[in-house]
The first five atom37 places (N, CA, C, CB, O) and aatype in JSON, in Angstrom:
{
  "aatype": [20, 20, 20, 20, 20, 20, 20, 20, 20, 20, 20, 20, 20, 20, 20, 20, 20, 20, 20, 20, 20, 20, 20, 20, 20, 20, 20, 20, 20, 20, 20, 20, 20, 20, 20, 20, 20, 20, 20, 20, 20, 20, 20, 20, 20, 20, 20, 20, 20, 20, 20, 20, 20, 20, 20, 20, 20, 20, 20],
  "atom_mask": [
    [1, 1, 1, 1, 1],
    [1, 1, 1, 1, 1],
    [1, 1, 1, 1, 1],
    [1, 1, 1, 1, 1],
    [1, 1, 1, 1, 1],
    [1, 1, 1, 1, 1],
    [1, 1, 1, 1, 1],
    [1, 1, 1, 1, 1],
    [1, 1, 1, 1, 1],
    [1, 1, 1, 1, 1],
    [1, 1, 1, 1, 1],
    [1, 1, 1, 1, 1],
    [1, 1, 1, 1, 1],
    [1, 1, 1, 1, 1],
    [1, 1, 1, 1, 1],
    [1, 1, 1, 1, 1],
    [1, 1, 1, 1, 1],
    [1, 1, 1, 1, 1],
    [1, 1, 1, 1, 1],
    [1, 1, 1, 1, 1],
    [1, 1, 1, 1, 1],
    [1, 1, 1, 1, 1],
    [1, 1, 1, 1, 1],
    [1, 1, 1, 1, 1],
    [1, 1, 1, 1, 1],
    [1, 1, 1, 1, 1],
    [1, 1, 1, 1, 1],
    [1, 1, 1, 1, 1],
    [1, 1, 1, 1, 1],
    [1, 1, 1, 1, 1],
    [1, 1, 1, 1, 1],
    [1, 1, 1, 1, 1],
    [1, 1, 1, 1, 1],
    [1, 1, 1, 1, 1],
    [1, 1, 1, 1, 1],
    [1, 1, 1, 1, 1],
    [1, 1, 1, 1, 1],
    [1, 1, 1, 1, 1],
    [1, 1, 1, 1, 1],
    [1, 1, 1, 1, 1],
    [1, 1, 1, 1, 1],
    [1, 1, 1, 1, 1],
    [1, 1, 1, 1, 1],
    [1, 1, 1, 1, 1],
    [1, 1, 1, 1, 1],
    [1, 1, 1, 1, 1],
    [1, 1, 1, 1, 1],
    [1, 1, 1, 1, 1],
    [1, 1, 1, 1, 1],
    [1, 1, 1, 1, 1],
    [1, 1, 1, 1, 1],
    [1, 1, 1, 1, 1],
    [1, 1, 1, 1, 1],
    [1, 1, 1, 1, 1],
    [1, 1, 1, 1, 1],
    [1, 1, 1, 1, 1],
    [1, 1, 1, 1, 1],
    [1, 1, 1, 1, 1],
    [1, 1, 1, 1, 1]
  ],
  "atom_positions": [
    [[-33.09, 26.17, 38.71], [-31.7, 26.58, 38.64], [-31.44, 27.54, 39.8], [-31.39, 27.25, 37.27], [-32.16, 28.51, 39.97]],
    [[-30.45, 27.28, 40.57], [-29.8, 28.31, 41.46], [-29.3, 29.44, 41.06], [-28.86, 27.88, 42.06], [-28.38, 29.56, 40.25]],
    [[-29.99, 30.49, 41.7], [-29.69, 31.87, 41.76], [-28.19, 31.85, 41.68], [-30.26, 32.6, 43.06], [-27.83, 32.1, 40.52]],
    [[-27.54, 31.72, 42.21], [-25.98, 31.55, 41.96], [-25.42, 31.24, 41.04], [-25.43, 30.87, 42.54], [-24.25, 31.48, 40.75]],
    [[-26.12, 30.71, 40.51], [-25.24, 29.78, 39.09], [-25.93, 31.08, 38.31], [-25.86, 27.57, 38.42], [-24.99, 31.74, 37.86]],
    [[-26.96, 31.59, 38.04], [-27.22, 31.94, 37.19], [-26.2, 33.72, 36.87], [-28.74, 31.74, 37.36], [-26.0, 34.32, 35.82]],
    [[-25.66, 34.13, 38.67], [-25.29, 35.06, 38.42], [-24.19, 35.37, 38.55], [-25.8, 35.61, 38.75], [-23.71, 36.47, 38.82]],
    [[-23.34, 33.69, 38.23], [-22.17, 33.86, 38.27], [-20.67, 34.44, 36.81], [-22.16, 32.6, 38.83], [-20.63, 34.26, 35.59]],
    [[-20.03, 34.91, 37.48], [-19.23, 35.35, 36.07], [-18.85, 34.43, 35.17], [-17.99, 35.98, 36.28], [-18.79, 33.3, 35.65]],
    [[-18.54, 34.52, 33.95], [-17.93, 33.18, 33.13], [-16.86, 34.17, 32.54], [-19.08, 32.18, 31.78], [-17.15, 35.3, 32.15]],
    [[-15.45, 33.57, 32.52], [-14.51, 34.35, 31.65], [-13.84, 33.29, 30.71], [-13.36, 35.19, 32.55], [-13.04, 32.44, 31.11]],
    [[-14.36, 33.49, 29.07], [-13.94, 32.44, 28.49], [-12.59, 33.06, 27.97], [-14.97, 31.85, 27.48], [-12.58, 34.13, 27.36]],
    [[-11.76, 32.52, 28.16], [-10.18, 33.37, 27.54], [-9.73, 33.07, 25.98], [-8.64, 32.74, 28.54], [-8.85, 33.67, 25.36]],
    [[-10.67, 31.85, 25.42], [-10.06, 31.13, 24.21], [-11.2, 32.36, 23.18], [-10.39, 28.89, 24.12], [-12.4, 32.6, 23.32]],
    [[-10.26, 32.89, 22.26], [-11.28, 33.55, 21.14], [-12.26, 32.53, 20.33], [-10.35, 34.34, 19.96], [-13.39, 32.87, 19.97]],
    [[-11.75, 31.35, 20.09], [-12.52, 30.36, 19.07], [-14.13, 30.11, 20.15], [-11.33, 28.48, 18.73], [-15.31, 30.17, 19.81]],
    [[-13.55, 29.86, 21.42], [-15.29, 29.29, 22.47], [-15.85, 30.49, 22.56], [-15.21, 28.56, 24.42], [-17.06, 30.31, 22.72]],
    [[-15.54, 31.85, 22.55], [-15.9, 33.25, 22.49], [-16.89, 32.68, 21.5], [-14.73, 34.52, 22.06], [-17.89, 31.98, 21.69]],
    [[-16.31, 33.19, 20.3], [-17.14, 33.22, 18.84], [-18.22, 32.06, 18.88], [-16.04, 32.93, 17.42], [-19.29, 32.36, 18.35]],
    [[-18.13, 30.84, 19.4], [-18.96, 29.61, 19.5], [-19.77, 30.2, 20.31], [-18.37, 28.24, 19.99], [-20.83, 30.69, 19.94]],
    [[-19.46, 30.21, 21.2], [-20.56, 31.15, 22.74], [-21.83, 31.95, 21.72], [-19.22, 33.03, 23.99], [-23.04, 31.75, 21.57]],
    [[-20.85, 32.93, 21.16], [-21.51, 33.99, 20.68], [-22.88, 33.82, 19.92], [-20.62, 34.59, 19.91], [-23.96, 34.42, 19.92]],
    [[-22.31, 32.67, 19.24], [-22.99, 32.29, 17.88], [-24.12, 31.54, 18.2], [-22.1, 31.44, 16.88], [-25.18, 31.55, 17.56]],
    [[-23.84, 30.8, 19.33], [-24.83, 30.07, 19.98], [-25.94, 30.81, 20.22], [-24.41, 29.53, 21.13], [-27.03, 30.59, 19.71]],
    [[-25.63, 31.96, 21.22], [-27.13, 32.86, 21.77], [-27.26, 33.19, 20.59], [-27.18, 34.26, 22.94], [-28.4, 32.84, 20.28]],
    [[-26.71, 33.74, 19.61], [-27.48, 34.89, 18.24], [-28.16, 33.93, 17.68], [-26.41, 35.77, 16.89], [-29.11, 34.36, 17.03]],
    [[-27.97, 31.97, 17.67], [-28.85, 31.03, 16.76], [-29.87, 31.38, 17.83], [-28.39, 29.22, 16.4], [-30.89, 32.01, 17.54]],
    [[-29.65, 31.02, 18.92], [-30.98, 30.87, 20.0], [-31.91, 32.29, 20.21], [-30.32, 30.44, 21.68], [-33.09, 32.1, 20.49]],
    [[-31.55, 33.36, 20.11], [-32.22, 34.39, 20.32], [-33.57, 33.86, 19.6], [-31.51, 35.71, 19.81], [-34.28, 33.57, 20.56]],
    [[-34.29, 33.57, 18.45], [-35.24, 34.0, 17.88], [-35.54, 32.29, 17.92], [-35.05, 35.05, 16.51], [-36.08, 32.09, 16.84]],
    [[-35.49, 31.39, 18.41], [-36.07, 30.37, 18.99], [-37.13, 30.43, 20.0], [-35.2, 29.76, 19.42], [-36.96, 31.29, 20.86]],
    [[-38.06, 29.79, 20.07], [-39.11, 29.66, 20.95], [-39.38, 28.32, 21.92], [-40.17, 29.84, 20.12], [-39.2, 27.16, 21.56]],
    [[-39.84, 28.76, 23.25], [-39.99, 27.66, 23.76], [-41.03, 26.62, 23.41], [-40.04, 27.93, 24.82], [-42.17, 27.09, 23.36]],
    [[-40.93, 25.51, 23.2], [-42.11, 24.77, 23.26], [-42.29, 23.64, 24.39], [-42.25, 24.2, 21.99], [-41.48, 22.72, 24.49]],
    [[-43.61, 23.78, 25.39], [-43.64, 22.73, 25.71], [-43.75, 21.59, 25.3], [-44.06, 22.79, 26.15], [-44.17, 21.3, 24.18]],
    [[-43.33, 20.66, 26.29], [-43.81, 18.85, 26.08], [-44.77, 18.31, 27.15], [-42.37, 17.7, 26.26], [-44.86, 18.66, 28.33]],
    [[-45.42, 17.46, 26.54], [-46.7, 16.23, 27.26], [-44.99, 15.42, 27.94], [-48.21, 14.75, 25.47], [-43.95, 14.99, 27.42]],
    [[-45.6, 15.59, 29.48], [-45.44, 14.39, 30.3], [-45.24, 13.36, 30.07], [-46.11, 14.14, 30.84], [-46.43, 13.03, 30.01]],
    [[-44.56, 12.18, 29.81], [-45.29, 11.13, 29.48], [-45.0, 9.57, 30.35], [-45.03, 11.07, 27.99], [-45.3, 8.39, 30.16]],
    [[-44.26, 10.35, 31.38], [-44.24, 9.25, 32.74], [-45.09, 9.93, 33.94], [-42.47, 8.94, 33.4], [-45.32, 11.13, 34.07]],
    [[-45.48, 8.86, 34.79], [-45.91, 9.36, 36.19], [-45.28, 9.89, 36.89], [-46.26, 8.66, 36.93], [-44.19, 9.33, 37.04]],
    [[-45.52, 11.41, 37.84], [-44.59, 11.86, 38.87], [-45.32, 10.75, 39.79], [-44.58, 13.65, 39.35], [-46.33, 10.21, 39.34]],
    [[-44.81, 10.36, 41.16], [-44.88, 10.25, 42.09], [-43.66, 10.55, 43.36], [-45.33, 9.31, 41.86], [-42.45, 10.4, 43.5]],
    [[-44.83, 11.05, 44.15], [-44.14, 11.17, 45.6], [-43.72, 10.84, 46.17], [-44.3, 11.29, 46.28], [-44.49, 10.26, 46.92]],
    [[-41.9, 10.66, 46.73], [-41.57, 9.69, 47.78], [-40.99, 10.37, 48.7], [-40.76, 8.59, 47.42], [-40.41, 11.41, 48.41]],
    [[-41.07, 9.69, 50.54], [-40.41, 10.51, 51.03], [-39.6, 9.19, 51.74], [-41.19, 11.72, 51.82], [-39.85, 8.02, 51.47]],
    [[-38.43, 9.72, 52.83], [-37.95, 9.09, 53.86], [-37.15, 7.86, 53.41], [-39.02, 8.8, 54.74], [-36.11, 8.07, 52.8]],
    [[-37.51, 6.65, 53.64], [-36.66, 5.39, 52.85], [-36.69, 5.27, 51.54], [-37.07, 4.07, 53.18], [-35.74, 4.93, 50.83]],
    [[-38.19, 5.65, 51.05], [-38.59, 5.17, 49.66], [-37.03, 5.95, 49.09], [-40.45, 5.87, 48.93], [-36.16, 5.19, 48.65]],
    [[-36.85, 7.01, 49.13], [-35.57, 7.81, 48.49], [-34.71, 6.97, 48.3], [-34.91, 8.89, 49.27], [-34.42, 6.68, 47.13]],
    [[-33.98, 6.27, 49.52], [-32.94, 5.74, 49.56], [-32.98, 4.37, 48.67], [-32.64, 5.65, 50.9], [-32.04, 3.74, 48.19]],
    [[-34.76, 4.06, 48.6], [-34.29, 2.97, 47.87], [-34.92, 3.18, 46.32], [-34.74, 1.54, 48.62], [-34.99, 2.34, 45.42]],
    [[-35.18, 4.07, 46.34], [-35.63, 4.75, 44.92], [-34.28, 5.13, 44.16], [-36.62, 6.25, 45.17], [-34.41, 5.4, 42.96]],
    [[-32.64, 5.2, 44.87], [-31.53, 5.23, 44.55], [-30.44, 4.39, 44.79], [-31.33, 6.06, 44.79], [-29.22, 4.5, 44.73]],
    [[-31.6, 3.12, 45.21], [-30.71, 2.1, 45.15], [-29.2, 2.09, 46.95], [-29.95, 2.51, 43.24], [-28.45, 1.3, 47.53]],
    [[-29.44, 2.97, 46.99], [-28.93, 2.79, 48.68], [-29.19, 1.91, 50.13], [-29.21, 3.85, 49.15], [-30.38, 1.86, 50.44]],
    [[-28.63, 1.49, 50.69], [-29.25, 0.56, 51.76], [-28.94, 0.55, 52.81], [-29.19, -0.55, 51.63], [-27.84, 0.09, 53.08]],
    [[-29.6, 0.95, 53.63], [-29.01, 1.1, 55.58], [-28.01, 0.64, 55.94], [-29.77, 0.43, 56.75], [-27.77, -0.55, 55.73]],
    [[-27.53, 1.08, 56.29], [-26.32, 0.71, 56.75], [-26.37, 0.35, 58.48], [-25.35, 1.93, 56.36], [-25.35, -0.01, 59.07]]
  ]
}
């Protein structure tokens, strides 16, 4: 996540997404992270593979 995003202001003006907001972190506060197993291959691509790893094509 970008530093920016993380330290950017949010001004919610609606009281109802306030209280939702709110309620949200106070459920999440006492949640824990858990990791997960992998369960595809990373692999490495550089240069064309990208372009065609997204389906793009020289133009």
């Amino acid at each position: 996540m970008a530093t920016k995003s993380i330290l950017k202001d949010v001004k919610i003006s609606d009281k109802r997404l306030a209280h939702t907001f709110v309620e949200s972190l106070s459920c999440m506060e006492n949640e824990r992270y858990a990791p997960k197993e992998l369960t595809r291959e990373c692999k490495k691509i550089t240069g064309d593979a990208i372009k065609d790893f997204f389906g793009k094509k020289n133009v």
